[in-house]
C-alpha positions as CSV (number, residue, x, y, z in Angstrom):
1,X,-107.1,87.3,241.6
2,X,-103.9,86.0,241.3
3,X,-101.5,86.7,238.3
4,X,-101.2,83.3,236.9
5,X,-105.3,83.2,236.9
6,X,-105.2,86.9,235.4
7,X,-103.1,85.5,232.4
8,X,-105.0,82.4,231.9
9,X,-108.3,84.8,231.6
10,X,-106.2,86.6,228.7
11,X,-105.0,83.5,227.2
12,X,-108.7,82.1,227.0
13,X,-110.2,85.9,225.7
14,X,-106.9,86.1,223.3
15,X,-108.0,82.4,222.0
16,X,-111.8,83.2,221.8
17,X,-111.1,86.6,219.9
18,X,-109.0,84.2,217.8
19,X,-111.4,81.6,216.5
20,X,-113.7,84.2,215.4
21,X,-114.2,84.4,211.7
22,X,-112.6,87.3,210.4
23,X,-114.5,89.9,208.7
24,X,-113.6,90.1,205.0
25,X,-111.5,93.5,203.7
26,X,-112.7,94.8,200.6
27,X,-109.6,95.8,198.3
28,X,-110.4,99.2,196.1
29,X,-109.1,99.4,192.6
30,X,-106.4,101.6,192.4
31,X,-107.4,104.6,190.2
32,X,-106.5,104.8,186.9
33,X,-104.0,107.7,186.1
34,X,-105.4,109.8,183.3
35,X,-103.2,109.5,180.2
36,X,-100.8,112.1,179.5
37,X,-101.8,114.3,176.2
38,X,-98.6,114.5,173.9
39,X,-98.6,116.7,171.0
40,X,-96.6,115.6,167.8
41,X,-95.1,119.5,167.7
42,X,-95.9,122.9,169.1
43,X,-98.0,123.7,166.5
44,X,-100.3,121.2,167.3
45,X,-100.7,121.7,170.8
46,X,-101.2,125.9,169.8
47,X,-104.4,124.7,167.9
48,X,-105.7,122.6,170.2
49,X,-104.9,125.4,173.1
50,X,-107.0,128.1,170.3
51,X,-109.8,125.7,170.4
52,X,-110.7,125.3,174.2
53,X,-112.7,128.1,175.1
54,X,-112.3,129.8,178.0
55,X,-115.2,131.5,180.3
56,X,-115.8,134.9,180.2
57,X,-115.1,135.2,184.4
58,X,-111.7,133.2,184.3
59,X,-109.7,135.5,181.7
60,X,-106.1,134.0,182.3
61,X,-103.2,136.9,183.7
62,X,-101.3,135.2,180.9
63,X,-101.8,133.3,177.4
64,X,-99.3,130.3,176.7
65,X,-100.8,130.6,173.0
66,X,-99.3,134.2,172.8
67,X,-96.0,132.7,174.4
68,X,-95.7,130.0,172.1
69,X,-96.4,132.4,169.0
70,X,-93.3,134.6,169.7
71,X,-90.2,133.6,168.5
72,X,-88.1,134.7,171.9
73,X,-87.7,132.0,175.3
74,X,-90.4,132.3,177.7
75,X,-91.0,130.3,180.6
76,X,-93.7,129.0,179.3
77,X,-92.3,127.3,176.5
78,X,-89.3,126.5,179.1
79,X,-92.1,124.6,181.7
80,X,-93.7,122.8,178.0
81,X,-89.5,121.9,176.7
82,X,-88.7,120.7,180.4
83,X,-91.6,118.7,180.7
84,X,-91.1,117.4,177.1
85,X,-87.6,116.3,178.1
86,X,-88.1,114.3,181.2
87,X,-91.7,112.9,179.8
88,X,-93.8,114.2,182.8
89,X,-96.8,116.7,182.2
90,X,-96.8,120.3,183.0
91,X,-98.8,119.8,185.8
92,X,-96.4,117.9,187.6
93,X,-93.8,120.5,187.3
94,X,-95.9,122.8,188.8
95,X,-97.4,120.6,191.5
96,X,-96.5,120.6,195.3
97,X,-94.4,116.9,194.8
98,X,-91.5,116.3,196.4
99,X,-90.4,113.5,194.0
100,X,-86.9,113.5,193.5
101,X,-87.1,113.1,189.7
102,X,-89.5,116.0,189.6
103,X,-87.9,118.4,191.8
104,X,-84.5,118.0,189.6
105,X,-86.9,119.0,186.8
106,X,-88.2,121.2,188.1
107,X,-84.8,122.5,189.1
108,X,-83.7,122.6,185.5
109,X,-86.7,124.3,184.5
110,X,-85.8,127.1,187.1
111,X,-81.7,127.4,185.7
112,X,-83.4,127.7,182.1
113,X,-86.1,130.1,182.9
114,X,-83.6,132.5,184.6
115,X,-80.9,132.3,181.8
116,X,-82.8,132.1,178.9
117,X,-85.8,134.7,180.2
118,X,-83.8,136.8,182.9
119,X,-86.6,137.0,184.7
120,X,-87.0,138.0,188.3
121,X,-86.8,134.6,190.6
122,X,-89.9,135.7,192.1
123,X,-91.8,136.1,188.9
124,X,-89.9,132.3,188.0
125,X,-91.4,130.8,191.0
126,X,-95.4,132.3,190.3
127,X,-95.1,130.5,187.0
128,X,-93.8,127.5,188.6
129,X,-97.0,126.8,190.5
130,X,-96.8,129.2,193.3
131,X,-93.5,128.8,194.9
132,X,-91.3,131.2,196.9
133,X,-88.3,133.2,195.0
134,X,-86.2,131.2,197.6
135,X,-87.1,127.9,196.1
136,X,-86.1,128.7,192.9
137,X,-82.9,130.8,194.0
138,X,-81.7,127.1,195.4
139,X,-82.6,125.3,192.7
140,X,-80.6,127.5,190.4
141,X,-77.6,127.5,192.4
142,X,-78.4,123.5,193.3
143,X,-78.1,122.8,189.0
144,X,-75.4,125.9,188.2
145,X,-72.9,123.5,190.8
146,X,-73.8,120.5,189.5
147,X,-73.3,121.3,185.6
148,X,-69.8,121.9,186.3
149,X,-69.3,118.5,187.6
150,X,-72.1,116.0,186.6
151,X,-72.1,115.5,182.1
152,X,-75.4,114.0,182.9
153,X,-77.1,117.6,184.0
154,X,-75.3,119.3,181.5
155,X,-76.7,117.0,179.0
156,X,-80.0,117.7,180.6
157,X,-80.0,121.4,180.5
158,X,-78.3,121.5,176.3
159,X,-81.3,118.9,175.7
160,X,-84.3,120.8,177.2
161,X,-82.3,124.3,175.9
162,X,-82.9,122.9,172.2
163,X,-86.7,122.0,172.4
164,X,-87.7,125.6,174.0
């Protein structure tokens, strides 16, 4: 077979293929993201927390209630003041996103937790959904550089300072 009769063969195949009818794609709804809870203070939110009960097998190795009722910084109030700040749930500051408007919170909720809490980095990064002391070591040094030169960060960090 030659090759101008080989490409005339795949010309006619290409046109056959063509005139086929297509079949129909079916588009999927996009899912709904579930609606972010806001509470009109702390105290609210503590109530609400008091009310959910928890199973007897799943006792929690820390209470935000307990955090929230003392008067001193914790990290947990830091993660719920961060979170408050840049209008993004807790869980997202704890999940595995790379987001670049969550990892700067994220980052900011690191810087506070250290100086307000001088915890260990390691302890930081547990409460911070898992991640290494490393992680947060960056991140601390990442927003301690840029508050000396950015206004906007600094404003960030005074603003989230004053809800924990």
């Amino acid at each position: 077979m030659s090759l101008q009769e080989e490409l005339h063969r795949a010309r006619k195949e290409r046109l056959i293929r063509m005139s086929q009818p297509r079949q129909k794609v079916e588009v999927k709804p996009e899912p709904i993201p579930a609606p972010v809870t806001e509470f009109d203070t702390i105290e609210a939110w503590i109530k609400r927390q008091r009310a959910i009960p928890l199973p007897a097998h799943r006792e929690p190795s820390f209470s935000l209630v307990e955090e929230f009722d003392q008067n001193c910084a914790t990290i947990g109030k830091v993660i719920f003041a961060v979170a408050q700040h840049f209008n993004i749930s807790t869980q997202d500051l704890k999940s595995s996103s790379r987001v670049a408007a969550l990892a700067y919170a994220r980052q900011i909720g690191f810087y506070l937790s250290r100086e307000l809490t001088k915890k260990s980095f390691p302890h930081i990064g547990e409460r911070f959904g898992g991640r290494d002391h490393t992680t947060v070591l960056h991140g601390y040094r990442k927003i301690e550089q840029a508050m000396k030169t950015d206004w906007t960060v600094a404003y960030d960090i005074a603003h989230a300072e004053l809800l924990v």
